[in-house]
C-alpha positions as CSV (number, residue, x, y, z in Angstrom):
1,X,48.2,-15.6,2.0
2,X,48.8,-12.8,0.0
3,X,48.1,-12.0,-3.7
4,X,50.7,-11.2,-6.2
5,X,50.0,-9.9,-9.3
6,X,51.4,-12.3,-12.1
7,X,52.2,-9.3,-14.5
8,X,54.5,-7.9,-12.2
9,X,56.3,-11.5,-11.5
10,X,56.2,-13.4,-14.0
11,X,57.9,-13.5,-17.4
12,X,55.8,-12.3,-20.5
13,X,56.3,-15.8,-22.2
14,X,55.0,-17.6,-19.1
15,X,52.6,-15.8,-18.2
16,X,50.6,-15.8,-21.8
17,X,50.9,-19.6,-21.0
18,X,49.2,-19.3,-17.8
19,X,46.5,-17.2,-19.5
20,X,45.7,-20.1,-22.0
21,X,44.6,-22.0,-19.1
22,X,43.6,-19.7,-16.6
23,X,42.9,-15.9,-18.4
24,X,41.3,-13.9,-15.8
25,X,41.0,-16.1,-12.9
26,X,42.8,-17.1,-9.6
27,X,45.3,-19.6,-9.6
28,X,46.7,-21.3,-6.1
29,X,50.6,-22.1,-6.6
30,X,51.3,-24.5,-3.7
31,X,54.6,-24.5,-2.0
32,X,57.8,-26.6,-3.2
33,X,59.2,-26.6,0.4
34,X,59.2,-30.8,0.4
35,X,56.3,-33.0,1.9
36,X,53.3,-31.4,3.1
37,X,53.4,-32.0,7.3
38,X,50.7,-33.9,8.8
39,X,48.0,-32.7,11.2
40,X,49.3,-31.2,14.5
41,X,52.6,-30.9,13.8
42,X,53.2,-27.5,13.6
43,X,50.7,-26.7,16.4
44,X,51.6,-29.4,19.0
45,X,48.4,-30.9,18.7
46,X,49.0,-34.3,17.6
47,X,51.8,-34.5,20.5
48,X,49.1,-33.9,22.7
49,X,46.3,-36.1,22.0
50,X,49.7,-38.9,21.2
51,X,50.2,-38.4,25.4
52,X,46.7,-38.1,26.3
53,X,45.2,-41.0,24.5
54,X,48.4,-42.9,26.1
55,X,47.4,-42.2,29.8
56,X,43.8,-43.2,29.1
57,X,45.1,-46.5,28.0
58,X,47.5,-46.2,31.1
59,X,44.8,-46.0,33.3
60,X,42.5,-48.2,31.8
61,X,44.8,-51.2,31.9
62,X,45.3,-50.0,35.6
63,X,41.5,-50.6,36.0
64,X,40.0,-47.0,35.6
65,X,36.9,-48.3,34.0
66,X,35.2,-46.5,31.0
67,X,32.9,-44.6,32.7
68,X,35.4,-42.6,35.3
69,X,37.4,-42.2,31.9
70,X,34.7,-40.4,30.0
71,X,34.2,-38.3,33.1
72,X,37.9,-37.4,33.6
73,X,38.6,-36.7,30.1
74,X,34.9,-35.2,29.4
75,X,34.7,-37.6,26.4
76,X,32.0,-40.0,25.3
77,X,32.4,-43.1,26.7
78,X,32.4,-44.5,22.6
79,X,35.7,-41.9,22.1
80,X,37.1,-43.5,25.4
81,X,36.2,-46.8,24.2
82,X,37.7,-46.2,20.4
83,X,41.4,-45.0,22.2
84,X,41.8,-48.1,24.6
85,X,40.7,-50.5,21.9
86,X,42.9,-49.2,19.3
87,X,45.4,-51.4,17.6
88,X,48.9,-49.0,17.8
């Protein structure tokens, strides 16, 4: 992220407003770009544990036990066990 220097942006009347709240200090100005996107979407990561965690309930319905699971997938058996048992 990079720093911009409010006297260089901002109006004069606004930003003596700002400075009756915040004189001196650093002030985060979030984005107006719509809702905030969840975990993983930009990264493909939620797509990917979405598919993974739905072939380890493949497979366990197919009789892969927990066990060969955890192996497979080097998870703990109680990770295994919380993604087959999961209401979706």
């Amino acid at each position: 992220m990079k720093y911009l220097k409010a006297d260089e942006i901002l109006p004069k009347e606004l930003l003596k407003e700002i400075q009756r709240y915040v004189d001196g200090g650093i002030l985060y100005i979030p984005k107006c770009h719509g809702p905030r996107k969840k975990w993983g979407e930009n990264s493909g990561g939620a797509a990917y544990y979405r598919t993974r965690n739905e072939e380890i309930r493949n497979r366990f319905h197919h009789g892969i036990s927990i066990t060969r699971l955890a192996e497979i997938y080097g998870l703990s058996q109680e990770t295994i066990k919380k993604i087959v048992y999961a209401k979706s």
